[in-house]
N, C-alpha and C positions, 0 to 999 in steps of 0.2 A: 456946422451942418445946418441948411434952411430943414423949415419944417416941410417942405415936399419932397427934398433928399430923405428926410426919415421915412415919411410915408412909403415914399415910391420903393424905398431900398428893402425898408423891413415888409412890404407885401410883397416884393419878388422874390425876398429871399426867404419868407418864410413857404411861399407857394412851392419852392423849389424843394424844401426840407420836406412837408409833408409828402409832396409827389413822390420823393425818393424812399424815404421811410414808410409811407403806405404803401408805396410800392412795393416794398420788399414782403413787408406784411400777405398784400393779398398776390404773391409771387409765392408764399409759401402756403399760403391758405388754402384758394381757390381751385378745386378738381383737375381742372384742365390746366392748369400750370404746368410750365416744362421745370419751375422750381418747388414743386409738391412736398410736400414734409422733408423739406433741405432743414428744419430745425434752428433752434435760437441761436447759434451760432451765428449763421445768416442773418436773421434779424439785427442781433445786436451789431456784426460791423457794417450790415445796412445802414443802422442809424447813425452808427458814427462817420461812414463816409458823407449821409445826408446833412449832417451837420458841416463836415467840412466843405463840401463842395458849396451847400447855401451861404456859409460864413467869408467863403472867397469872393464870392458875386457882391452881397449885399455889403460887404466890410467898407468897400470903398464910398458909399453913398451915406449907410447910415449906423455904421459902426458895429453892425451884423450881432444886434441883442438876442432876436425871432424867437423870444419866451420872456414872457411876462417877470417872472422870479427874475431874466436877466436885469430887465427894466428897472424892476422894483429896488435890489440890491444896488444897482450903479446910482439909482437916488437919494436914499439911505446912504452909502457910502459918503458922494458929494454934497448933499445938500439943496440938489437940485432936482425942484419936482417939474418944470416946465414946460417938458417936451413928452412927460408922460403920457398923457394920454394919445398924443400922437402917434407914439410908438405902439399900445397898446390898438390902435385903431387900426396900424396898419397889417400889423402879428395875428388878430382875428379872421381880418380879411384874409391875408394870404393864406392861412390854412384852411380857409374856407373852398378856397379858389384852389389849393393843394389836392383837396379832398375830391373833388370835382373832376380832378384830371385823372388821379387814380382812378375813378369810375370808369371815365372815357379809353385811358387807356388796356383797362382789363375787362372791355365794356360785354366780350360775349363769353368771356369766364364768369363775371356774375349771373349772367341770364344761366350757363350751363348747372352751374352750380347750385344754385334757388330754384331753380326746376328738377334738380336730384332730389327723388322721394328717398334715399337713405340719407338725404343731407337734412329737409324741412321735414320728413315724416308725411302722413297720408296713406291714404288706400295703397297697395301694393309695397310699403317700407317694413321694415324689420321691426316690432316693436319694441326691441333694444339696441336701437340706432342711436348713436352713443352722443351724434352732435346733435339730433331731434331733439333728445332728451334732456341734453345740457341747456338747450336753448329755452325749452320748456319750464326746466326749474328756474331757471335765472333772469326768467323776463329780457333776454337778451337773442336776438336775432341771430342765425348764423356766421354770417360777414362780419356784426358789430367789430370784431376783433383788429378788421381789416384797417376799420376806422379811429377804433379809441380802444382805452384800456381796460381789464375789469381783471378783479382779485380771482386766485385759484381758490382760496377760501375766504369769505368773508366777514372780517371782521373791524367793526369800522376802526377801532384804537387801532387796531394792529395796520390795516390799509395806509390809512393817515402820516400814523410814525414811518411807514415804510419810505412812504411820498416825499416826508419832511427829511430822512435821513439821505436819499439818494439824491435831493436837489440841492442841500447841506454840501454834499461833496462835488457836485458840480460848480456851485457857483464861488464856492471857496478856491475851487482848484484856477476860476477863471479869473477871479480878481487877484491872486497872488502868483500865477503863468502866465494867464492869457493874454492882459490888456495891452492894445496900441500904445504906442508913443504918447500922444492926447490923455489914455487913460480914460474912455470913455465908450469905447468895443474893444471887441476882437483886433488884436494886430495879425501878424501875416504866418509867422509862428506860434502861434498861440490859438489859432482856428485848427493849426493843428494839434495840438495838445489837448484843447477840449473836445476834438473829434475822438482822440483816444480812449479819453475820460470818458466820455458815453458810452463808449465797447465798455470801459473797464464795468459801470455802473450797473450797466445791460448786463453782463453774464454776472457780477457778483450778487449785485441787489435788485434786479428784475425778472427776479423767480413769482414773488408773491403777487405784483399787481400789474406787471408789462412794463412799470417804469412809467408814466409819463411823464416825471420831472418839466414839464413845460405844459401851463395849464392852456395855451388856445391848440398846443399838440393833441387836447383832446377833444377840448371843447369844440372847436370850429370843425374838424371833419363830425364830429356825433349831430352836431347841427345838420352838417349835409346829409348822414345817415339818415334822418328824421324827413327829410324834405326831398330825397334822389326817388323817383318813378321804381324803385329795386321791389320785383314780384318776390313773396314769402320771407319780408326782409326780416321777419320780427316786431322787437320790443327793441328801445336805442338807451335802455336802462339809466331813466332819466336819477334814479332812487340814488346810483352810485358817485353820478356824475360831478358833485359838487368836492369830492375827494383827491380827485385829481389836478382843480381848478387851488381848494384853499391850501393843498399839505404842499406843493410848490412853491407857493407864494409864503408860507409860514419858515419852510428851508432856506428859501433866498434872505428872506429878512431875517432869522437867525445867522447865515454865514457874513453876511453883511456885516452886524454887530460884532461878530466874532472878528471880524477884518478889522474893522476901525478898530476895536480893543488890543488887540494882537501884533496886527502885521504896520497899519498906517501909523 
């Protein structure tokens, strides 16, 4: 694979995952949704079809990694650090660019939304409006959710180890099912089996923090949270942000070693 095959592949394909998996998010989110509190259910094989349809696109180009932990582990695994950052280059991007299109796409469900005084609070809201409220404790915006992940209760050990256990069984399940032929993505069967594995992740271990198992899954839309024109958007809870980004990457490098010791 050149290194504009990776770029090109891993920004398409990660633009594609976020799109669909934000999308689902603010599909259950946002007031005027025709998918309004459809529940995690939804969400979680939101994200795993999101994985699978991105890992079909990008597999052929750049071996359909579209999260860092995947990167990191297939390095560690081989021994090869080369094309890291490239990958990494293009995985921020495209969730950047993901993040952006959920906007676009649900562009007058946010305006509706952010302008509900029982949603952001103000003159004529209930003053035990329950997302006002949440939003207000948690330094975190009403939408945030739409974008990135945050704890039901916070506690950083606890956040962290959640992070590091649920990316643990991602990227173990991908390096001993998933890999192509090559041995260095996704093969054809195996984008589907770690699309599963995210549903399985999502409804067993994505109770306490959303799961992001894939730090530019969080990082690059909360960027765009931070930067999108979104009236009463909030706080983009920069305080949590960094837990989602390292307890991925700590998961992947532990399942990695686990791999080499175990399975290779």
């Amino acid at each position: 694979m050149s290194s504009s095959d990776i770029f090109i592949g891993e920004t398409i394909g990660t633009a594609i995952l976020i799109l669909l998996g934000g999308g689902v998010c603010a599909a259950v989110t946002l007031k005027a949704s025709k998918a309004r509190n459809a529940g995690w259910l939804a969400i979680a094989f939101g994200w795993g079809f999101a994985v699978m349809t991105a890992a079909y696109i990008s597999g052929p180009l750049s071996g359909a990694h579209l999260n860092p932990a995947v990167t990191l582990a297939f390095a560690i695994k081989d021994g090869d650090w080369t094309d890291v950052p490239i990958y990494l280059a293009g995985q921020l991007l495209g969730a950047m660019i993901g993040a952006v299109l959920v906007w676009a796409a649900y562009y007058g469900q946010f305006q509706a939304h952010l302008t509900d005084k029982e949603i952001v609070g103000g003159p004529g809201a209930q003053a035990t409006s329950a997302k006002a409220v949440e939003a207000q404790e948690k330094g975190a915006g009403p939408v945030l959710g739409v974008f990135s992940t945050g704890p039901e209760i916070r506690n950083v050990v606890q956040n962290l180890v959640t992070e590091i256990i649920g990316t643990f069984v991602l990227i173990l399940a991908i390096l001993t099912q998933g890999l192509n032929d090559k041995g260095n993505g996704l093969g054809v069967v195996g984008a589907l089996i770690t699309a599963f594995v995210v549903v399985s992740v999502g409804l067993s271990l994505g109770g306490p923090t959303g799961y992001a198992i894939n730090p530019v899954r969080d990082l690059g839309p909360r960027i765009v949270h931070a930067l999108l024109p979104l009236p009463n958007k909030g706080g983009s809870d920069w305080g949590y942000a960094w837990i989602p980004v390292v307890g991925p990457l700590i998961g992947g490098a532990i399942a990695a070693g686990v791999y080499n010791v175990a399975f290779a």
